[in-house]
C-alpha positions as CSV (number, residue, x, y, z in Angstrom):
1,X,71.3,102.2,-243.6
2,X,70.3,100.6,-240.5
3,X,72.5,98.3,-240.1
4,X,75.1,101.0,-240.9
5,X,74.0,102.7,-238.2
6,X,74.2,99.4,-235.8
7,X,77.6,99.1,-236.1
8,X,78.8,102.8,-235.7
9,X,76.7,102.8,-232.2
10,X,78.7,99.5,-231.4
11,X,81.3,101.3,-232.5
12,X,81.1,104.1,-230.2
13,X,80.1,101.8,-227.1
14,X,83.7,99.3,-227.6
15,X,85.5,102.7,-227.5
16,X,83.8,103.7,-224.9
17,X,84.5,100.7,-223.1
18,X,88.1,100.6,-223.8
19,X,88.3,103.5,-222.2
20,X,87.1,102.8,-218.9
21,X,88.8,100.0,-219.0
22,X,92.5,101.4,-219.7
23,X,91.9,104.6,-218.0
24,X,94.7,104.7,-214.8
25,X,93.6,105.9,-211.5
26,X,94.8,109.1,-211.0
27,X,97.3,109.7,-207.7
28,X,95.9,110.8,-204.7
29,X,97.4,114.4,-203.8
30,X,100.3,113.9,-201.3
31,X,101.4,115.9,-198.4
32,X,104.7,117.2,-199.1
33,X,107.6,115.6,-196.6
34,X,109.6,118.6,-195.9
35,X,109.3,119.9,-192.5
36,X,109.9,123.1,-191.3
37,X,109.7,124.8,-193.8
38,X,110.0,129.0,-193.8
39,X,106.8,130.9,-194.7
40,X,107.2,133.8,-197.1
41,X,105.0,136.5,-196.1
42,X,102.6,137.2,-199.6
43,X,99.7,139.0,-200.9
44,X,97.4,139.1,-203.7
45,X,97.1,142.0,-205.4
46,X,93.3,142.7,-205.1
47,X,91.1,142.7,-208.5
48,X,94.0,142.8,-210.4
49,X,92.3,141.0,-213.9
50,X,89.6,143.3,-215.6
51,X,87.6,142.1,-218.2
52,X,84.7,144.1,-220.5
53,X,81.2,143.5,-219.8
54,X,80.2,140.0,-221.4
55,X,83.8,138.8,-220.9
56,X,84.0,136.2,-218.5
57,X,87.4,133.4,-217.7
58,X,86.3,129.3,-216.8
59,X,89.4,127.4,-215.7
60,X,91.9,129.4,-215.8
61,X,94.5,126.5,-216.8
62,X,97.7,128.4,-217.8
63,X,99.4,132.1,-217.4
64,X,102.6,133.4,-218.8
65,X,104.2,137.3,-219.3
66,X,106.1,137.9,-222.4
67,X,109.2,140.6,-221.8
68,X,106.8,143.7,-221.9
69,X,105.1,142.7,-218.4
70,X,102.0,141.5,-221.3
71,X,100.0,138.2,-219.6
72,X,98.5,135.6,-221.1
73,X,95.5,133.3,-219.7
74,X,94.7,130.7,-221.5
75,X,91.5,129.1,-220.4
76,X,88.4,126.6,-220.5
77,X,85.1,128.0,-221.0
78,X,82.3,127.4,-223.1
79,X,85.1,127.1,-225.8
80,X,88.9,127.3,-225.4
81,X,90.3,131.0,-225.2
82,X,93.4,132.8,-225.1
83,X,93.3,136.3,-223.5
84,X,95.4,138.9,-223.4
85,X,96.4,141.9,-220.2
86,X,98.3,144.4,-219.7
87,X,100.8,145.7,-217.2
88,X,97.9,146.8,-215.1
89,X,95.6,143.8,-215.4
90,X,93.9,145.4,-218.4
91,X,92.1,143.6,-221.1
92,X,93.4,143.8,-224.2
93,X,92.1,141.4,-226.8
94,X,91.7,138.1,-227.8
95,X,94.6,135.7,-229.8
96,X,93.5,132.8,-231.9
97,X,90.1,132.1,-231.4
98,X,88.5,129.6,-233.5
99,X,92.1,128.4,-234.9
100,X,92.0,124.7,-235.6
101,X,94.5,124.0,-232.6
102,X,92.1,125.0,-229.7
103,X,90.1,122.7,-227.7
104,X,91.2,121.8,-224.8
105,X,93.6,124.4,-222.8
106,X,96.0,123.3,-221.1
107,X,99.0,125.7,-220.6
108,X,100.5,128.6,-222.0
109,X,103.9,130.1,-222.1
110,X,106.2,133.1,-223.9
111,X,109.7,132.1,-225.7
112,X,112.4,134.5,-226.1
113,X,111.4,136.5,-228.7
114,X,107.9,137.0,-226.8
115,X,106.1,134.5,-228.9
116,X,103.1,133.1,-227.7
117,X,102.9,128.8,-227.6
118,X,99.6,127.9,-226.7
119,X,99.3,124.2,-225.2
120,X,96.2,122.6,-226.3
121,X,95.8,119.0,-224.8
122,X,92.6,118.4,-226.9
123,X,94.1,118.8,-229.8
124,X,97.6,116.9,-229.2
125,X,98.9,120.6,-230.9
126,X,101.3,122.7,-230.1
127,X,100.5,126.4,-231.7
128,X,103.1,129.2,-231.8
129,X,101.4,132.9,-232.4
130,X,103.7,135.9,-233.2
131,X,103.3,138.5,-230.7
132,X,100.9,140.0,-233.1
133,X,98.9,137.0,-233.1
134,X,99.5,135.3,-236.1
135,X,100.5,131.5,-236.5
136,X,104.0,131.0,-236.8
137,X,104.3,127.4,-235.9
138,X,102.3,124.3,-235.3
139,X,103.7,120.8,-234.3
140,X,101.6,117.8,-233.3
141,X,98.4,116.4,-235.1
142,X,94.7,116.3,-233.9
143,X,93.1,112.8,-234.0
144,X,90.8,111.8,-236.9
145,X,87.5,112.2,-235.9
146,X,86.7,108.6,-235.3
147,X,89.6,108.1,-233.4
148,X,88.7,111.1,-230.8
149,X,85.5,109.8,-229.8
150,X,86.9,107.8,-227.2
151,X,89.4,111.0,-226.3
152,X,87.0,113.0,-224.1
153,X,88.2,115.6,-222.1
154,X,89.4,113.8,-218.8
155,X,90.0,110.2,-220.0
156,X,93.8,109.5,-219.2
157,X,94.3,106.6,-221.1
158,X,98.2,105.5,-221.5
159,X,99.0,104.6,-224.6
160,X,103.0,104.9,-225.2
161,X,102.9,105.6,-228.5
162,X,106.0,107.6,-228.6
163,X,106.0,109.2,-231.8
164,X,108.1,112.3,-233.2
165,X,105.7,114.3,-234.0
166,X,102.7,113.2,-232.6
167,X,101.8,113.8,-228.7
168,X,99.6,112.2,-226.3
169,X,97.4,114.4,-224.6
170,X,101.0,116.9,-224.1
171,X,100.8,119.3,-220.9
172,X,103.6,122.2,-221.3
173,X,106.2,123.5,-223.1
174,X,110.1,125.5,-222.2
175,X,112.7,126.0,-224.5
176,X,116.4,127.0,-223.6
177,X,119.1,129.6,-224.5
178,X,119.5,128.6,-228.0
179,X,115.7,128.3,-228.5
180,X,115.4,124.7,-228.4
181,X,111.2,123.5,-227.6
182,X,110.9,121.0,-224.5
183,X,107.6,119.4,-224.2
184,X,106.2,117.3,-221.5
185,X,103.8,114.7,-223.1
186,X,101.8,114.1,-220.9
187,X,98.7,111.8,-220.5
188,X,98.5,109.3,-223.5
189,X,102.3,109.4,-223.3
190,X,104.7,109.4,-220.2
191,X,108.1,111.6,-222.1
192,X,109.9,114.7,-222.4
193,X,110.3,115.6,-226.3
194,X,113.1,118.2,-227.2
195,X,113.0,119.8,-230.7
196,X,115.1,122.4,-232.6
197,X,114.2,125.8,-232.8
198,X,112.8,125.2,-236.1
199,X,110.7,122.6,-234.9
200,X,112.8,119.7,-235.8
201,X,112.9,116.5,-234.2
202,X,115.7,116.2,-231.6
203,X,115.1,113.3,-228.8
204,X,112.8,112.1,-226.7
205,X,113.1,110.1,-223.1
206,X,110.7,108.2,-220.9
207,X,108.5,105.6,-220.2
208,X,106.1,105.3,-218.0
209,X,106.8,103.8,-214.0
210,X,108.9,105.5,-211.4
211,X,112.3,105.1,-212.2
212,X,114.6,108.0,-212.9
213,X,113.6,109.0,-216.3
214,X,110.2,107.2,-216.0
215,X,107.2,109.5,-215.7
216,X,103.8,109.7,-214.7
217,X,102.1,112.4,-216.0
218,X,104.8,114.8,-216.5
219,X,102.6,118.1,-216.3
220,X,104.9,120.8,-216.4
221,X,108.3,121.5,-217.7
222,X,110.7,124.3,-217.0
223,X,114.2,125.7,-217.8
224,X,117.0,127.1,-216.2
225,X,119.8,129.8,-218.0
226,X,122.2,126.5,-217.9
227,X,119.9,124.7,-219.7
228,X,118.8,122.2,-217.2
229,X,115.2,121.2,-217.8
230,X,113.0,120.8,-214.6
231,X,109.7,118.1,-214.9
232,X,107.0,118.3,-212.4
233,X,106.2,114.4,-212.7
234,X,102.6,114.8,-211.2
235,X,102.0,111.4,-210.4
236,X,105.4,110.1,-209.0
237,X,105.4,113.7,-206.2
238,X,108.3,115.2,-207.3
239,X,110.1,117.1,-209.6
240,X,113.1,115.4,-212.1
241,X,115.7,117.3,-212.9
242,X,117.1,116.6,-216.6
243,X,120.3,118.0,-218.2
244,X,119.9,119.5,-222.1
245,X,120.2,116.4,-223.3
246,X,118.0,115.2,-221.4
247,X,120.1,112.9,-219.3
248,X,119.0,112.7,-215.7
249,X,120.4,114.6,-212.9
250,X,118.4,114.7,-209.9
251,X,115.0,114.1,-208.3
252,X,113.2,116.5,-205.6
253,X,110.6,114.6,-203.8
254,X,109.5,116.6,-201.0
255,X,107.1,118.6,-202.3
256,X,104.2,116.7,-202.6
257,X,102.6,116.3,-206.2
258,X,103.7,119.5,-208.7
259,X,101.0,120.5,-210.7
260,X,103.2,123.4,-212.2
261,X,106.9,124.1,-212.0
262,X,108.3,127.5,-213.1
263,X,112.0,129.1,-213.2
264,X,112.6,132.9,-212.7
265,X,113.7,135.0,-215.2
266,X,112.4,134.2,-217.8
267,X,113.9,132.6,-221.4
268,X,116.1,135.6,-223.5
269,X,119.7,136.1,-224.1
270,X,120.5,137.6,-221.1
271,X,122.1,136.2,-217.8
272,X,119.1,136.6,-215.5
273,X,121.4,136.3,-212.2
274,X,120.3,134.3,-209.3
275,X,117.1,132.0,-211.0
276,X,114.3,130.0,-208.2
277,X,112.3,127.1,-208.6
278,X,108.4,127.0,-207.8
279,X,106.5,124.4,-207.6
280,X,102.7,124.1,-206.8
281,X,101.2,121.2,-204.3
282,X,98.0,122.2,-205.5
283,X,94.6,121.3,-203.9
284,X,92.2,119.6,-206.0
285,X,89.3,121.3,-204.4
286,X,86.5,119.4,-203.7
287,X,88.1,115.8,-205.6
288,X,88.7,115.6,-202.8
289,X,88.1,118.4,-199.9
290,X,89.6,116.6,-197.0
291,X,93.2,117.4,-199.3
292,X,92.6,121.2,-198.0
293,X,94.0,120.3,-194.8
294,X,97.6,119.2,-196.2
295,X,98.1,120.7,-200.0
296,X,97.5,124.3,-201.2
297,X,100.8,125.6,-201.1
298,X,103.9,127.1,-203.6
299,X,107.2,126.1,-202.7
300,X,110.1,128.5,-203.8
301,X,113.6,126.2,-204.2
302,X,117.1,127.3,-205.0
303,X,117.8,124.7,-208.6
304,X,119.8,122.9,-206.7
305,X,117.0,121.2,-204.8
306,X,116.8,123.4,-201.5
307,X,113.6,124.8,-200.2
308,X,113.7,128.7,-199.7
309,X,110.1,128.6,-197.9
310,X,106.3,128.3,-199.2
311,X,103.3,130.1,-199.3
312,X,99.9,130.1,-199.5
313,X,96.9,127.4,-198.6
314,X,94.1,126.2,-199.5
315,X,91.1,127.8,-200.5
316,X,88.9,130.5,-202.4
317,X,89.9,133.5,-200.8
318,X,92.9,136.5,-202.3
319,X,96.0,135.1,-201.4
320,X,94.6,131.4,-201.3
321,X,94.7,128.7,-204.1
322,X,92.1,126.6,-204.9
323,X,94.4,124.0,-208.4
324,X,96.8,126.1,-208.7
325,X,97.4,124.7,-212.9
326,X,100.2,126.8,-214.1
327,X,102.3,129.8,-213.1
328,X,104.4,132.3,-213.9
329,X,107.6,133.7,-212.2
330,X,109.2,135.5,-214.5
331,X,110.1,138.0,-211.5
332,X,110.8,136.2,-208.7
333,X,109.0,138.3,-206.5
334,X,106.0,138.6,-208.5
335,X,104.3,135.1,-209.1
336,X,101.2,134.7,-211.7
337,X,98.4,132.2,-210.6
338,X,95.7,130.3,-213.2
339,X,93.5,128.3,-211.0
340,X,91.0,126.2,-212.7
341,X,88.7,125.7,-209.8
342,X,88.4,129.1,-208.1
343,X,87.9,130.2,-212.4
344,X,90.6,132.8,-211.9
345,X,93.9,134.0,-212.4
346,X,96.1,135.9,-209.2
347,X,99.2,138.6,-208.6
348,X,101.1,137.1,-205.7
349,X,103.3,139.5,-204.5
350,X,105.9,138.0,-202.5
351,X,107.3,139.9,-199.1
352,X,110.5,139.8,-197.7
353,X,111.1,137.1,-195.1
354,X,114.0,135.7,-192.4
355,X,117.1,134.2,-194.3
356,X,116.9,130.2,-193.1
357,X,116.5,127.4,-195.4
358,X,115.7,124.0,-195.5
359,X,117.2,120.9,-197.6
360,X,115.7,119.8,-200.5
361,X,116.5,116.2,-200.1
């Protein structure tokens, strides 16, 4: 028994040590290159997130309305938790708690049919929940045991392994028109993964490295009515721009590191007219502080790359943003906040503002 015991502790202290020893330094935060830049007026709608007594948020990692005006936080706090609002900012209830896919939040977001996927990078699963809160859906895998004990929460390892369905520590989900899933995968992996609407493997692209269709840490994925499928590649500042096949198309790389890209209007059958891309140079708070002086701030950007103006800075009061992780803009005017260091989610009500642009390249 002893020596049985030996070896597992050896075990655990190798796996340990492979993963400080493959972990990759994480990319400074960048101060975006576009220059004069307009400033959209904004404010945040004061205590607009009411909990019960007893009910508290951690992180507030990811935020997404279905077609009702419902929201969604999902969030990191003594466990992983899913809540649900109203309209008004009410509390409603609670979706999945306790369901074998939560462990690790990470993002959340609505499909067409007002689904709910919830994004759990601690369990490498992906789980859809009807809109009444059962599961409908569940693609990835969580590690076997043994394997996750050198998996803790925060160790980026790379590892490339690229398979079908199986993710790497995935960040986000989008899905087009015809309801085919886009995932961005993520830490352990450096891809974008497209599936059916059944769940069925389609194809996947990337490596890691900063080539065009190269990624690191693709954090966030987006889609436009066309199809288009927008990355916010974390690690390489900027934003790639993939077609529905996932062919590349373009790269925006002046707006500093995006932590979350969203398109407006929102996935259903319907043209949503003109559609806007935001995308979040978040401050990482105090890892490191001195970043407050240069990041903080959502850009808005016509698809086709140019910069409508920004808003927003760093820090802890309303209408600031302290890691900005996710957002929602399913009305353009109307921009949903989860911020995982200020352990809160924000209404941003955007204002109207002077008609001047700048390029996006």
């Amino acid at each position: 028994m002893r020596r049985s015991l030996t070896c597992s502790c050896a075990l655990i202290v190798a796996l340990a040590g492979a993963v400080a020893v493959t972990r990759p330094s994480l990319s400074a935060q960048s101060r975006a290159t576009a220059t004069n830049v307009p400033v959209i007026p904004h404010e945040a709608v004061p205590n607009f997130f009411r909990n019960p007594p007893g009910i508290y948020t951690g992180e507030n990692m990811g935020i997404a309305t279905n077609s009702k005006g419902t929201i969604y936080i999902y969030h990191r706090a003594n466990e992983t938790r899913l809540f649900e609002y109203g309209p008004q900012g009410n509390f409603i209830r609670e979706v999945g708690r306790n369901n074998y896919g939560f462990a690790f939040a990470h993002s959340v977001r609505v499909d067409a049919q007002d689904n709910i996927w919830a994004v759990d990078e601690g369990t490498d699963m992906l789980v859809k929940f009807s809109p009444e809160g059962r599961v409908l859906m569940v693609i990835g895998r969580r590690e076997d045991p043994v394997g996750m004990l050198a998996l803790m929460p925060g160790q980026g390892i790379f590892h490339g392994r690229n398979e079908k369905y199986r993710f790497g520590r995935q960040t986000d989900v989008a899905f087009d028109q015809q309801g085919n899933i886009f995932v961005s995968d993520g830490y352990f992996d450096a891809r974008v993964v497209k599936y059916d609407k059944t769940g069925k493997f389609v194809k996947a692209v990337g490596k890691r490295g900063n080539g065009n269709l190269e990624f690191n840490t693709p954090h966030s994925i987006a889609t436009d009515f066309q199809g288009n499928v927008y990355v916010g590649d974390r690690g390489n500042a900027r934003v790639q721009v993939l077609g529905n096949d996932l062919n590349w198309k373009a790269n925006y790389t002046n707006v500093g590191n995006p932590w979350g890209v969203c398109v407006s209007g929102g996935p259903g059958p319907k043209n949503p007219g003109k559609q806007y891309l935001y995308s979040t140079n978040s401050w990482p708070d105090s890892a490191p502080a001195a970043a407050a002086e240069f990041t903080g701030e959502i850009y808005k950007i016509e698809l086709d790359g140019t910069i409508v103006g920004k808003f927003g800075r760093s820090g802890k009061a309303p209408g600031e943003f302290s890691t900005v992780h996710q957002m929602d803009c399913r009305d353009p005017n109307v921009i949903y906040t989860a911020e995982i260091n200020n352990w809160r989610a924000q209404k941003i009500v955007l204002k109207p503002q002077a008609a001047s642009r700048t390029s996006g390249n």
